[in-house]
Backbone as CSV, one residue per row, in Angstrom:
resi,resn,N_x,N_y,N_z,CA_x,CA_y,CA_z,C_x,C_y,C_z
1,UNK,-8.334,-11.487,-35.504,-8.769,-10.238,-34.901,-9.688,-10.508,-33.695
2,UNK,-10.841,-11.522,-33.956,-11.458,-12.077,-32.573,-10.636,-12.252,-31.902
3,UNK,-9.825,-13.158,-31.734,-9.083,-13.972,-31.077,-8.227,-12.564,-29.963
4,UNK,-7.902,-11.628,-30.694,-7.233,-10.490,-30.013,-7.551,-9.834,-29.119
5,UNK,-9.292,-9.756,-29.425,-10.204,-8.520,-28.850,-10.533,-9.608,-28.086
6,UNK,-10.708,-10.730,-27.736,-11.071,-11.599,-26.685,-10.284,-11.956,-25.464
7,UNK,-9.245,-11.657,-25.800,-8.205,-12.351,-25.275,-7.688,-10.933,-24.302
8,UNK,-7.734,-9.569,-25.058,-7.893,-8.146,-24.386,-8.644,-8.017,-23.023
9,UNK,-10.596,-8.649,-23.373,-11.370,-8.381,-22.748,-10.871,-9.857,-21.277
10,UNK,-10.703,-10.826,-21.843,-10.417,-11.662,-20.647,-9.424,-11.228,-19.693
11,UNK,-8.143,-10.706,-20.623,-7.075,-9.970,-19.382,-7.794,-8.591,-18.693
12,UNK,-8.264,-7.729,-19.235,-9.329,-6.499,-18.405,-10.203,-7.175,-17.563
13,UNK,-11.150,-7.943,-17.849,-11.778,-8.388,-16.634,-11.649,-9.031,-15.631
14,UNK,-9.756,-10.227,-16.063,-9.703,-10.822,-14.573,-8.844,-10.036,-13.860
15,UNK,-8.185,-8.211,-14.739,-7.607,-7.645,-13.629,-8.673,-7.274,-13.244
16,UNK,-9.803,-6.510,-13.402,-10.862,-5.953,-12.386,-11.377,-6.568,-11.301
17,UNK,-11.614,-8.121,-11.657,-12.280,-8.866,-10.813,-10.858,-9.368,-9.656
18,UNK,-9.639,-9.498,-9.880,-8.870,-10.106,-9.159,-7.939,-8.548,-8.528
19,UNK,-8.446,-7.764,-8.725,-7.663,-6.627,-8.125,-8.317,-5.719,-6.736
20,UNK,-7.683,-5.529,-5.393,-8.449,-5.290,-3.792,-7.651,-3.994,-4.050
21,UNK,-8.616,-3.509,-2.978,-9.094,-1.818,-2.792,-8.765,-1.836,-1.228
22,UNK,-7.349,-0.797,-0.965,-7.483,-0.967,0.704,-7.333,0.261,1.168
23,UNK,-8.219,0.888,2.213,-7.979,2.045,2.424,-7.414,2.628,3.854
24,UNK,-7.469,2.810,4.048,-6.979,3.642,5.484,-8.083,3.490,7.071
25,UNK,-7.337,2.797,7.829,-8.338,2.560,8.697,-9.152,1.182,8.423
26,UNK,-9.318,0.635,7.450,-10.400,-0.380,7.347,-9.497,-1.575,7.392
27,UNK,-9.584,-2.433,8.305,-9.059,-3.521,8.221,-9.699,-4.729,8.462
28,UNK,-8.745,-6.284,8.503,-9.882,-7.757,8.553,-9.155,-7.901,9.595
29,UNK,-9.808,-9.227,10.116,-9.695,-9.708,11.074,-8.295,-10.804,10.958
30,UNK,-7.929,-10.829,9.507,-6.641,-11.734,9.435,-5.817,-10.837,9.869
31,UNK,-5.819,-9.833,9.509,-4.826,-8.298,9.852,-4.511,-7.729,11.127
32,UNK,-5.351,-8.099,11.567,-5.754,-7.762,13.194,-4.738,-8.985,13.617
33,UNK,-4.890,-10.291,13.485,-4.880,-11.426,14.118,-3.658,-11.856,13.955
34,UNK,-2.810,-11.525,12.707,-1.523,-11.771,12.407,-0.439,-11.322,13.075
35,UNK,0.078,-12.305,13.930,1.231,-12.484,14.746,2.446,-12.563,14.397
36,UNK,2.933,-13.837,13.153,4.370,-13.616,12.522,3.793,-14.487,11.391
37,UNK,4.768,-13.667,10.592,5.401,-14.894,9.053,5.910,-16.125,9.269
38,UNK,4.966,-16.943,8.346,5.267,-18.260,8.775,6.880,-18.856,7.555
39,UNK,6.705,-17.957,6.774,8.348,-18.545,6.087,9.554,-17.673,6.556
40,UNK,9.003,-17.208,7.429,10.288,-16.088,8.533,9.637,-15.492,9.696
41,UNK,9.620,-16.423,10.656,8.815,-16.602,11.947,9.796,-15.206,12.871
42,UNK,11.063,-14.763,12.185,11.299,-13.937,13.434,11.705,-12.942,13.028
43,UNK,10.624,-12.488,11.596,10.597,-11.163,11.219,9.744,-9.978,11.700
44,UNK,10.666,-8.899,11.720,9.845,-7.779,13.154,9.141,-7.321,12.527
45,UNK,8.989,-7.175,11.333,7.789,-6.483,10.524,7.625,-7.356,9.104
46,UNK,6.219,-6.810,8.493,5.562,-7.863,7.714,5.119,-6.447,6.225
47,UNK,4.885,-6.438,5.224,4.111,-5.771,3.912,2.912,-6.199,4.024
48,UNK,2.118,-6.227,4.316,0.581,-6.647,4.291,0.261,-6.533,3.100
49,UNK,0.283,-5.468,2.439,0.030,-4.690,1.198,0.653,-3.366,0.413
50,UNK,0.997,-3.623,-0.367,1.572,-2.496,-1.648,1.487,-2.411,-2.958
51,UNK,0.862,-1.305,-3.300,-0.253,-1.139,-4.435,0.154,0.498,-4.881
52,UNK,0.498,0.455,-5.687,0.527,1.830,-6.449,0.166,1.975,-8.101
53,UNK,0.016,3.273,-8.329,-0.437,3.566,-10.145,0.253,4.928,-9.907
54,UNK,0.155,5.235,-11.646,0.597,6.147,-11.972,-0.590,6.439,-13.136
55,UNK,-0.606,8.221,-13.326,-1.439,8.334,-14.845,-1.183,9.542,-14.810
56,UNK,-0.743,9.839,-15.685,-0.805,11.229,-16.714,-1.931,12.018,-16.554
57,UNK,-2.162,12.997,-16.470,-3.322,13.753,-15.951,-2.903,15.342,-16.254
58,UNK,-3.127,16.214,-17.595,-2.894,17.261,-18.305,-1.562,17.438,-18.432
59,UNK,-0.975,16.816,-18.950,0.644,16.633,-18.734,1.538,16.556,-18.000
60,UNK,1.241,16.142,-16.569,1.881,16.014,-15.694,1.412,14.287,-14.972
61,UNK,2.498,13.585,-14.336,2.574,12.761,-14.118,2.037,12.521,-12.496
62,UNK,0.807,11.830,-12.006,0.504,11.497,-10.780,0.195,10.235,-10.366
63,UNK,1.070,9.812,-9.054,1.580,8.592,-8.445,0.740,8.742,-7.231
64,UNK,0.040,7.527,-6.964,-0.368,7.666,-5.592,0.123,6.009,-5.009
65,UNK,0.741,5.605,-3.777,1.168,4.502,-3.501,0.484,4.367,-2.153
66,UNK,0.150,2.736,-1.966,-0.486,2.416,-0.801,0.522,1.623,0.071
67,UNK,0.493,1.733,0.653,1.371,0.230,1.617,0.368,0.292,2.831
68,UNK,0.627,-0.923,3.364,0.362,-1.090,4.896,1.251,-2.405,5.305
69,UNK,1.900,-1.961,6.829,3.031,-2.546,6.980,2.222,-2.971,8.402
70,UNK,2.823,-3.888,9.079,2.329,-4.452,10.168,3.787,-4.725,10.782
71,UNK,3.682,-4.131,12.017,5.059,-4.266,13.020,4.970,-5.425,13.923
72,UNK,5.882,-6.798,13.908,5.607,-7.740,14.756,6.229,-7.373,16.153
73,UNK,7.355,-6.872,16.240,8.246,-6.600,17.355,8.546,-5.232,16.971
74,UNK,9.248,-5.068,18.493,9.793,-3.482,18.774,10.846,-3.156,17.627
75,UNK,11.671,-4.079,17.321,12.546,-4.111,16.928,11.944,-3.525,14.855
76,UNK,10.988,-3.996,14.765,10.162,-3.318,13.224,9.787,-2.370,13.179
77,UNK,9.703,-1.157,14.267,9.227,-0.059,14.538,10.060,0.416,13.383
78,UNK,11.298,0.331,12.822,12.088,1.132,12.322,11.809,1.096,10.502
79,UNK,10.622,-0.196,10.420,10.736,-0.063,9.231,8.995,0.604,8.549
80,UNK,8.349,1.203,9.948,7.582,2.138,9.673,7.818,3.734,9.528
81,UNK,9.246,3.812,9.196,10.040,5.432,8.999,9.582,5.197,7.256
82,UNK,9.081,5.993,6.550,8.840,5.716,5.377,9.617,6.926,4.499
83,UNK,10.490,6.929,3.724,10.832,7.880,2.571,10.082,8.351,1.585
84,UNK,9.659,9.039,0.804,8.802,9.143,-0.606,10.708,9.920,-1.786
85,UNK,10.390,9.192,-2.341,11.361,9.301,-2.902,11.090,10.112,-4.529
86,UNK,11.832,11.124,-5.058,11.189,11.375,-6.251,12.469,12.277,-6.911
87,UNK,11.833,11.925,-8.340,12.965,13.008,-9.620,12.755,14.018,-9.517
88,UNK,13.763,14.945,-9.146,13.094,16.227,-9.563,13.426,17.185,-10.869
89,UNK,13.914,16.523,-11.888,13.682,15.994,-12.806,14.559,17.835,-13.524
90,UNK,14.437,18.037,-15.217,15.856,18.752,-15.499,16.000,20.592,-14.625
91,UNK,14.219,20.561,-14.215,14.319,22.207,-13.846,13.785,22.130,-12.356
92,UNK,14.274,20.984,-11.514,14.415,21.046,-10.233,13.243,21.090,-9.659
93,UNK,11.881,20.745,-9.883,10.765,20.783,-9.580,10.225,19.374,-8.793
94,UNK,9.651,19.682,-8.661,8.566,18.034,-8.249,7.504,18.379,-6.787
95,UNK,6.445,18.444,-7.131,5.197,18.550,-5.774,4.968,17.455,-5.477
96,UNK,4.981,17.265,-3.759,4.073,15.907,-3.629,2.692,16.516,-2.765
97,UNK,2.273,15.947,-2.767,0.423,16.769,-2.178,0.072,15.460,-1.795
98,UNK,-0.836,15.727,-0.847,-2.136,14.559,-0.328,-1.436,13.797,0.072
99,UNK,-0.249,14.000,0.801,0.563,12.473,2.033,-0.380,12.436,2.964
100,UNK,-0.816,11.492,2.822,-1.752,10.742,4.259,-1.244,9.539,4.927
101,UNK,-1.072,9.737,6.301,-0.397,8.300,7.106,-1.177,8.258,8.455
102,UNK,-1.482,6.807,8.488,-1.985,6.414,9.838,-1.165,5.403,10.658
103,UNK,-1.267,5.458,12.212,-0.933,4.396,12.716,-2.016,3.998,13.982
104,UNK,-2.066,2.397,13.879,-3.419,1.861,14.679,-2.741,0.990,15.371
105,UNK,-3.518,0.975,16.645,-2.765,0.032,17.612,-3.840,-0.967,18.084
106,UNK,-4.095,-1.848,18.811,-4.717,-2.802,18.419,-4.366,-3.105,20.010
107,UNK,-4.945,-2.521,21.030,-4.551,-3.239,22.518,-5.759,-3.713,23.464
108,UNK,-5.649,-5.337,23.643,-6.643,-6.201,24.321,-7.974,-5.727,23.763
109,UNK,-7.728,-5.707,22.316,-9.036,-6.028,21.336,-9.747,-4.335,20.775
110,UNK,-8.819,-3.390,21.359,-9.607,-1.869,21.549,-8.572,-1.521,20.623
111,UNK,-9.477,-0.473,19.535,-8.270,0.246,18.442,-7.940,1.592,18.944
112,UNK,-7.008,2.086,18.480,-6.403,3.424,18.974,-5.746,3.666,17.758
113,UNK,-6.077,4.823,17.043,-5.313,4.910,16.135,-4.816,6.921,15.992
114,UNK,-4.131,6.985,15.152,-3.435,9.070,14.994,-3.672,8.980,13.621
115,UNK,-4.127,9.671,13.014,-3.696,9.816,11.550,-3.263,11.589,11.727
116,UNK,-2.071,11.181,10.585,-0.784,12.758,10.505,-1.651,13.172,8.754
């Protein structure tokens, strides 16, 4: 029974401690600085990050998903068109609320960014 409840608390704490928080607008300087993939040097766009949950919340089911995509070339522009995709499940329903999207541009060191 130790052995269980220990072994619980070690997996909970190294997800807390090994799990990043990214929000909108805030970025590093690797992010900024990143030019191409080095195991596919002549890919037009890159996943930086993608992170989503789900939780039940008074009987209804809520998803919130993060990505941030980084466009190397013109040619990746196309894979910042994003879908949200969803069930709408046996009585044709489904809300999505709170879509938030930004795009930041990053020219001779000055940010410019729109958020929709």
């Amino acid at each position: 029974m130790i052995k269980s409840l220990l072994t619980f608390i070690f997996l909970l704490l190294s997800t807390l401690t090994f799990s990043q928080t990214y929000k909108l607008g805030e970025f590093d300087e690797n992010e900024i600085s990143f030019t191409e993939v080095s195991y596919e040097p002549d890919a037009p766009a890159v996943i930086l990050a993608s992170q989503g949950n789900s939780r039940f919340l008074s009987g209804m089911l809520e998803t919130s998903h993060f990505v941030r995509l980084k466009v190397l070339a013109e040619a990746g522009k196309e894979y910042a068109d994003i879908r949200i995709r969803y069930y709408a499940g046996d009585q044709n329903m489904e809300d999505i609320h709170a879509v938030k999207a930004q795009t930041t541009n990053f020219v001779n060191g000055k940010r410019s960014f729109e958020t929709f």
